[in-house]
Structure formats: C-alpha cells, structure tokens
N, C-alpha and C positions, 0 to 999 in steps of 0.2 A: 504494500500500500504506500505509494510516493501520496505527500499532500502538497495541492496547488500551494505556490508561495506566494499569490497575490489573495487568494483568499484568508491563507494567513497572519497577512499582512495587514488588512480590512478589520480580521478578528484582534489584533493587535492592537492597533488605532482604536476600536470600538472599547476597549476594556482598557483602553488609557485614559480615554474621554470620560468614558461611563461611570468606569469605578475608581477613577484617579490610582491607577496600577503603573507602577513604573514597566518601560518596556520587556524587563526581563522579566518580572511579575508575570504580566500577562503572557509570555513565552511557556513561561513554566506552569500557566493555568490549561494552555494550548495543550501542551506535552500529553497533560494527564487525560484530556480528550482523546490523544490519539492511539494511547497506550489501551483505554477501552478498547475502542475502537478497533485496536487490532484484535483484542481479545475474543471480539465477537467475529470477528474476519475469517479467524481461525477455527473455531468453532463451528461455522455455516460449513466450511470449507472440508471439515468432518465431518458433517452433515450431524452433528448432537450438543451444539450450543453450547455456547462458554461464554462468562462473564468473570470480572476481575472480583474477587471478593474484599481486597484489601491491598490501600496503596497507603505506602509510607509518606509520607512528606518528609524529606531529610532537610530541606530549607527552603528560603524561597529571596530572593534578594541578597542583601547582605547577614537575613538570621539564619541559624544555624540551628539545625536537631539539639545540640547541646544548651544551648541558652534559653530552651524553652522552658516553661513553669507548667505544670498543672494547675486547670482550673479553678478548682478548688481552693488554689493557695493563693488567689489572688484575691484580693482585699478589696473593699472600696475604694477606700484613697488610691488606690492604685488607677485607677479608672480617672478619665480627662473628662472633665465638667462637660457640659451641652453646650455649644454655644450660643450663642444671642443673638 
C-alpha cells in the first residue's frame, strides 16, 4: 500500500489548521492511520480480517514515552486555566 503524498499532505495542513498540531504531530497522527490500514489490507488479503488491537505511542513531537505521567497522578493545579 504506497499512500498519495498530496493527499497526505492536505491531511497534514488540515490537522495543523484544525487542531493546531505541529507538522510532525500531524505526521505521526497520519502514520497511525496507515498502520490500521495496512492491518486490514492484510487481512482482506487472507481473506479472514484483521485489525490492530493495540498501538503504542512511544512519542509524539518533542515528548517522549518516558516523561509521560499517569493520569491519575495529575493534579488540578496541574491543569492550565480556561481562557477568557
């Protein structure tokens, strides 16, 4: 499965505009689409379906797997006011 790279260049632009995602953000939101994607590719293609049951996120920008927090442990104060 090659993917057009003007199509995912459009979906780039859109998840930069949209969600204020920096470009490699949105890349590596791309990615995880495509990675489905093959999964079911493969699947058809054995003719008995497949689907990903679990994707890692090892990072995304500049954060890393390791400096991640559990939810749990995050506080209010932690949290950035609403703005006005």
């Amino acid at each position: 499965m090659k993917a057009d790279p003007e199509i995912q260049q459009q979906q780039i632009e859109k998840l930069e505009k949209i969600a204020g995602l920096t470009t490699q953000e949105a890349k590596d939101l791309i990615l995880q689409g495509i990675e489905r994607k093959l999964a079911e590719d493969i699947g058809q293609s054995l003719g008995c379906g497949a689907h990903i049951t679990k994707i890692k996120r090892m990072g995304i920008g500049p954060f890393k797997l390791e400096q991640a927090i559990e939810l749990d442990a995050i506080h209010e104060s932690h949290l950035r006011s609403p703005a006005l």
